[in-house]
C-alpha positions, 0 to 999 in steps of 0.5 A: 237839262242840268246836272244839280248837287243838292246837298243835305245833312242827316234830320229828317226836319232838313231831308223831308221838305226838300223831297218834293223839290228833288221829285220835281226837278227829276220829273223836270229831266234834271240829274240831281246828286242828293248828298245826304246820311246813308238812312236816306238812301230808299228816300231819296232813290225812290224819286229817281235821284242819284244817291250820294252817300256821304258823313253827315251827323250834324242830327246825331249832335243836335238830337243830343243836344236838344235831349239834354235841354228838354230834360233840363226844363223839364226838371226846372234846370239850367241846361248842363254844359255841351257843344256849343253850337260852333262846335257842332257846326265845325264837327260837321265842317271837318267830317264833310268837306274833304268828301264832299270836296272831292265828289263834286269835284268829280261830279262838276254839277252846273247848281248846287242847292245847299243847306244853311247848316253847310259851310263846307257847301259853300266854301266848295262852290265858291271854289269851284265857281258854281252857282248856288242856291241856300235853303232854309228848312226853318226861319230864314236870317237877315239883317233884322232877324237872326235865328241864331241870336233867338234860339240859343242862349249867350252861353252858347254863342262862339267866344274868340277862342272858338272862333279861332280854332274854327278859323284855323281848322277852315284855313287848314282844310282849304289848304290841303286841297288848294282852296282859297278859304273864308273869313268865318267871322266875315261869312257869318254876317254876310247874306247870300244872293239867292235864298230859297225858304220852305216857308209861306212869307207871312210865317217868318219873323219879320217877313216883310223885311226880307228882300228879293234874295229870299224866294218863299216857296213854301214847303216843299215835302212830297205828298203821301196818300195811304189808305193804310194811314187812314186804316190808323184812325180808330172806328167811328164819326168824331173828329180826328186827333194826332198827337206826335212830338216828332223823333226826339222827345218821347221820353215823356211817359206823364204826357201820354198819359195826360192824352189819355185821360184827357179824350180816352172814352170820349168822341174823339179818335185819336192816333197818338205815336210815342215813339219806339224807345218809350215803353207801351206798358207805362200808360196802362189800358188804353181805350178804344178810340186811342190807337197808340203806334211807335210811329205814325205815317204824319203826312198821310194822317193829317188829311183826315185830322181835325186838331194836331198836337205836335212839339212845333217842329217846323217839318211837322208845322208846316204839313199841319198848316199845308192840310188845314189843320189847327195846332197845339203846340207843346215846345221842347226846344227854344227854337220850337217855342219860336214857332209855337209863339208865332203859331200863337200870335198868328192866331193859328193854333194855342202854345202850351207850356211844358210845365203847364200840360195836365189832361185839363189843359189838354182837353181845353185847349184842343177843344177851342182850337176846334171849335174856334171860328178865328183860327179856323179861319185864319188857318184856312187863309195861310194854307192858301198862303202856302199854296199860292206860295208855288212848293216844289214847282215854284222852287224848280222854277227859281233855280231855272231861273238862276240857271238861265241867268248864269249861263246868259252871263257866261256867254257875255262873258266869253263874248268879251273875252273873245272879242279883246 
């Protein structure tokens, strides 16, 4: 069996879809190393994978980031000057290459799976001539769809200034540990061989124009049973609605209280999460059939549930689409808008605007994504998609695969090599 790195950085939308992967590649008799943020850490060892803990905060930057964009649309605002995202981009580079450098260089693993978002991943294997993987946890890029160019504004992009510090900063990180370094402006056209997307194809923009580089094994998160969860949902036989924005936008005290008064005292038994920063007292008397918590177990939940609002968070699409339940998707990002318009578009669910969510619109649009017999349907169609996409066993499979064909070459290689 093999020794794997796996190589994370610090959002819960990057570490959940990967941990049905590592669980499967333990369960496989596989060492896997799992790079991540220490608040990982019960996560990952729970699946018997060797923790690593190392100075990701890539999450803490875009969280800032994306805070300060909701607020903006919310107030019919440009958004106010911040990291672009190259910057962010080489903050993470600078914090982790020196020790990711030198754990894997300790831990000389046979694989590394890596995260898009790591540059200093895939400068190191290079180095170290180790064969890699790249995963995607949202949409993949090729040379017809490109995630960056759709979900940040021109503002935003690298001007040459930029692109000259982060070249420097790379050649002079290299140089102190005697790497051989990487063309930024060459590296960011260029397509790795093996890509590995948590996504079912017919999900990703311009799926059919995506080659055999991209394995589309659909998510890959671990599944979680709970009666505890199922405890959540308020008493009674109406159907089940979730309402969650994920971990960033509780900061929206007028939404809650349109949930409220859209399906308070009526049959549907709502779990609503709002988050542990948003004050309780805010949305006055709540009524019997809504259960409101700081945090929801998600995964567990959405087995029971009928209709899921959510801000269209790739994690938390995914998980919906994987149990068969309709969504409602109310974007506070641009790249969330993307997927609430393929939601949209692939008849899946309906994307509400922002600026349009009254307790009116609410009710109606949960109403027809319930009653609709089309997105029912197609909603059923793409979780077999999803399953006949392979999770966890396909991906294990994959890499195995990757794995069986370097060490074919290495042996030709040194048969070679011998002979002359």
């Amino acid at each position: 069996m093999a020794t794997l790195a796996l190589i994370n950085i610090d959002m819960h939308g990057h570490v959940n879809p990967t941990l049905g992967l590592t669980a499967e590649l333990v369960r496989s008799g596989h060492r896997v190393y799992f790079y991540c943020a220490e608040e990982f850490r019960d996560a990952v060892t729970g699946l018997g994978a060797i923790f690593m803990p190392y100075p990701s905060e890539f999450g803490k930057a875009t969280a800032e980031t994306a805070k300060l964009q909701a607020l903006a649309t919310a107030e019919g605002k440009a958004p106010p000057k911040q990291a672009s995202v190259m910057t962010r981009f080489m903050a993470e580079f600078a914090k982790t290459f020196g020790p990711l450098q030198k754990s894997l260089s300790t831990v000389k693993p046979d694989f590394i799976i890596y995260d898009f978002v790591s540059l200093a991943a895939k400068i190191i294997a290079s180095n170290l001539k180790v064969p890699t993987i790249k995963f995607f946890t949202t949409y993949a890029s090729n040379e017809h769809y490109n995630l960056l160019s759709q979900s940040f504004a021109k503002h935003d992009y690298p001007t040459p200034e930029d692109l000259q510090l982060a070249q420097t900063l790379i050649d002079q990180q290299c140089a102190a540990v005697g790497y051989e370094g990487i063309s930024l402006i060459q590296s960011m056209g260029l397509i790795d061989d093996q890509n590995l997307v948590f996504l079912p194809r017919a999900l990703q923009p311009k799926g059919a124009t995506f080659d055999s580089r991209f394995h589309f094994v659909g998510p890959c998160f671990e599944p979680v049973h709970s009666e505890e969860a199922k405890a959540l949902i308020p008493k009674g036989d109406g159907p089940v609605l979730i309402v969650s924005l994920g971990s960033l936008f509780h900061e929206w005290p007028e939404f809650f209280q349109n949930c409220i008064q859209a399906f308070g005292n009526t049959p549907w038994r709502v779990v609503m999460s709002i988050g542990r920063r948003l004050d309780r007292n805010l949305l006055g008397e709540i009524p019997s059939n809504i259960n409101i918590q700081a945090h929801i177990p998600q995964v567990a939940l959405l087995p029971h549930a009928d209709v899921f609002i959510s801000h269209g968070g790739m994690n938390s699409t995914m998980e919906s689409l994987s149990y068969g339940v309709p969504l409602v998707v109310i974007p506070q990002i641009e790249e969330q808008g993307i997927t609430a318009r393929q939601v949209a578009s692939l008849g899946l669910g309906i994307h509400l605007d922002r600026s349009a969510v009254d307790d009116a619109a609410l009710k109606n649009a949960v109403q027809q994504v319930f009653t609709n017999s089309s997105i029912q349907e197609k909603v059923a169609t793409i979780r077999e998609q999803i399953q006949e996409a392979g999770g966890p066993k396909k991906a294990r499979e994959v890499i195995e695969g990757i794995l069986a064909t370097q060490l074919t070459l290495n042996v030709s290689n040194n048969i070679t090599t011998n002979a002359h």
